[in-house]
N, C-alpha and C positions, 0 to 999 in steps of 0.2 A: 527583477521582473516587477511590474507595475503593473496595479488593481484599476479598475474603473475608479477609483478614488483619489488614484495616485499616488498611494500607498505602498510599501516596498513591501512584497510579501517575503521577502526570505529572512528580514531584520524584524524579531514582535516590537510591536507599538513598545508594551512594559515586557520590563520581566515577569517572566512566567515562571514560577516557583513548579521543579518538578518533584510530587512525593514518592521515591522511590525507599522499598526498604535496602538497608544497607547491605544484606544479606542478597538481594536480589541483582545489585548491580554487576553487569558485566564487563561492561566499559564506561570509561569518561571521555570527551574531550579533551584534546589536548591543549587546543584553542582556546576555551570558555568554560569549561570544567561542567558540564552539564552530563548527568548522571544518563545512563542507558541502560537496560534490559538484556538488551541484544546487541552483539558487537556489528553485526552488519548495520544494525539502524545507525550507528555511530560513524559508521564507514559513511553513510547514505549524507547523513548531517553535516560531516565535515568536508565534501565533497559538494552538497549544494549550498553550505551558508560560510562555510571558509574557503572556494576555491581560490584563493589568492596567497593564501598560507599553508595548502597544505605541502607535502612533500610529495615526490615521488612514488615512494610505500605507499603511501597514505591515496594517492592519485589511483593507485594501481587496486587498492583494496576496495575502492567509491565505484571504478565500473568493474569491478567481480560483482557487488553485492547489487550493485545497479542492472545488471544482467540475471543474476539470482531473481531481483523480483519481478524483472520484465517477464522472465520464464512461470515463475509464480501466478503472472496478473493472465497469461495466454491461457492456462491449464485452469486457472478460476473461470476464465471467460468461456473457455473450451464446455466447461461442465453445466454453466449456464443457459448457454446456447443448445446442449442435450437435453437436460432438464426441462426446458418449453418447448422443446418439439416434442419430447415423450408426453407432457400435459396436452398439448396438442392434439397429439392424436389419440390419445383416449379421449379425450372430450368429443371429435369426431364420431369414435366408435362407440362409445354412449351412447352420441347420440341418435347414431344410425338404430343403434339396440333398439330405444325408445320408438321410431318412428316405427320400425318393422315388428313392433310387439301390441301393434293397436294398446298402448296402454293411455296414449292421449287421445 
C-alpha cells in the first residue's frame, strides 16, 4: 500500500530496533525475527507484511486474530458511541436544570 508520498507503508524506511524485555516476549517472527508481546500481534504482522511467505497455519492464525480485533475495534467503538450520548444528554439535562432554576 502506498502513502501520499509513495512510500510503501508495510516495509519501515530503517530498521526499527524493538526494545522488548526478554522475559516479555511471546512470540517472534518467523520471517524477520522481530520480537512480539502478544502472539496475535505476530499473527497480525506476518499476515500483513509477509503475506507471500506465510503458510497456511500461519494464513489461518492472521484472520482469527484479524477478526479478534475487528470484534475488539466494534465494542471500543460500541462504547464510545454510548459514552457521547450519555455526555450528551446530561449536558442537555443541566442544562434544562439551569434554565428552569432562574439561577441565570
Amino acid at each position: 500500500m502506498q502513502s501520499a508520498t509513495g512510500a510503501d507503508r508495510r516495509e519501515p524506511a530503517v530498521d526499527v530496533e524493538t526494545a522488548i524485555d526478554e522475559d516479555a516476549v511471546a512470540a517472534t517472527c518467523s520471517h524477520c525475527g522481530r520480537p512480539f508481546a502478544e502472539t496475535a500481534a505476530r499473527d497480525l504482522h506476518v499476515g500483513e507484511v509477509h503475506p507471500k511467505a506465510c503458510s497456511s497455519a500461519e494464513r489461518t492464525a492472521y484472520e482469527a486474530a484479524r477478526e479478534a480485533e475487528r470484534e475488539e475495534l466494534f465494542y471500543f467503538h460500541l462504547r464510545v458511541v454510548v459514552a457521547l450520548g450519555v455526555l450528551y444528554a446530561l449536558t442537555v439535562l443541566l442544562y434544562m436544570v439551569v434554565l428552569g432554576s432562574d439561577i441565570l
